[in-house]
C-alpha positions as CSV (number, residue, x, y, z in Angstrom):
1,X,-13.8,-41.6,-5.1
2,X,-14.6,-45.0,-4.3
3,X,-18.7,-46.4,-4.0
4,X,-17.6,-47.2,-0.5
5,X,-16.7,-43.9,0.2
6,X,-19.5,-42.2,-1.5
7,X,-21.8,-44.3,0.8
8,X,-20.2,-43.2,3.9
9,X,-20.4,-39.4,3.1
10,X,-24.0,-40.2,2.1
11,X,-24.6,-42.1,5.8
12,X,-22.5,-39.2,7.5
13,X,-25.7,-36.6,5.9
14,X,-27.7,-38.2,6.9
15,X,-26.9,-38.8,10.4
16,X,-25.9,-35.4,10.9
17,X,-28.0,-33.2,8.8
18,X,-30.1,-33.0,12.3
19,X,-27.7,-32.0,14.7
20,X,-26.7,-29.2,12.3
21,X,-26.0,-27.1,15.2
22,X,-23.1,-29.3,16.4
23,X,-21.0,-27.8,13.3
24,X,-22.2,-24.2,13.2
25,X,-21.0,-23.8,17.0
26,X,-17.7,-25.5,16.0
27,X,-17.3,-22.6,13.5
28,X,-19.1,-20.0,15.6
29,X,-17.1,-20.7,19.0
30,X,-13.5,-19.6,18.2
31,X,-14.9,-16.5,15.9
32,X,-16.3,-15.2,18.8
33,X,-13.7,-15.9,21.1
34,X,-11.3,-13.8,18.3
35,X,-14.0,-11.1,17.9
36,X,-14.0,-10.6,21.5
37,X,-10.3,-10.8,22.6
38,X,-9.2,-9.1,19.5
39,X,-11.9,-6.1,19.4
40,X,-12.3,-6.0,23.3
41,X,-8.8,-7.2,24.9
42,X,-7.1,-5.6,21.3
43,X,-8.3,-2.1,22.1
44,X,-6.3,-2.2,25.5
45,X,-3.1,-3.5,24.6
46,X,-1.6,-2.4,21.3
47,X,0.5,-5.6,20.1
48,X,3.4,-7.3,21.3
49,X,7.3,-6.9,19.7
50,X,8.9,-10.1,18.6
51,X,12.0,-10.5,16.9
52,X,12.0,-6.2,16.0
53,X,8.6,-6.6,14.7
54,X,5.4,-5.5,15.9
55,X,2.5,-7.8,16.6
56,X,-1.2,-7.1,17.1
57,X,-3.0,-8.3,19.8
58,X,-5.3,-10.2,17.6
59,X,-2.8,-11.9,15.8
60,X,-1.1,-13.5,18.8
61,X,-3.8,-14.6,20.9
62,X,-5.3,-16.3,17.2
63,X,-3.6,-19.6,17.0
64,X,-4.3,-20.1,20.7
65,X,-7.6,-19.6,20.7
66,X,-8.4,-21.7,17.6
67,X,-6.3,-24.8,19.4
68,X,-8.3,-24.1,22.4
69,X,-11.6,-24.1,20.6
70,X,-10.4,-27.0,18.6
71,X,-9.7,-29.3,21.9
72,X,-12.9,-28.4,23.3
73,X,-15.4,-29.4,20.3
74,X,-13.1,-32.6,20.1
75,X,-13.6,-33.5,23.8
76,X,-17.1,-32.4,23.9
């Protein structure tokens, strides 16, 4: 690691170690969204078959959620 790099992690603390919050509901956003499609949603529908082999619910609703959640904490 260069010094150059070293002082922009250091300036990048401390800019953001007040707006903490910003990265916890990055993390926190898409866990709930799986939590509650995969618990809630899952227990309705069983899974889906692709290709011979069964899916769960949770499973294939995953990837989109997480690009969803991913687009909107980029945009916001």
């Amino acid at each position: 690691m260069t010094a150059s790099t070293g002082l922009i992690l250091q300036r990048n603390f401390l800019a953001y170690r007040r707006v903490w919050w910003i990265f916890a509901t990055g993390f926190l956003e898409p866990v709930f969204y799986l939590f509650s499609l995969g618990v809630g949603v899952g227990a309705l529908i069983s899974g889906f078959e692709v290709g011979g082999r069964e899916i769960p619910y949770a499973e294939f609703v995953a990837p989109g959620m997480l690009a969803a959640s991913a687009m909107n904490g980029a945009v916001l």
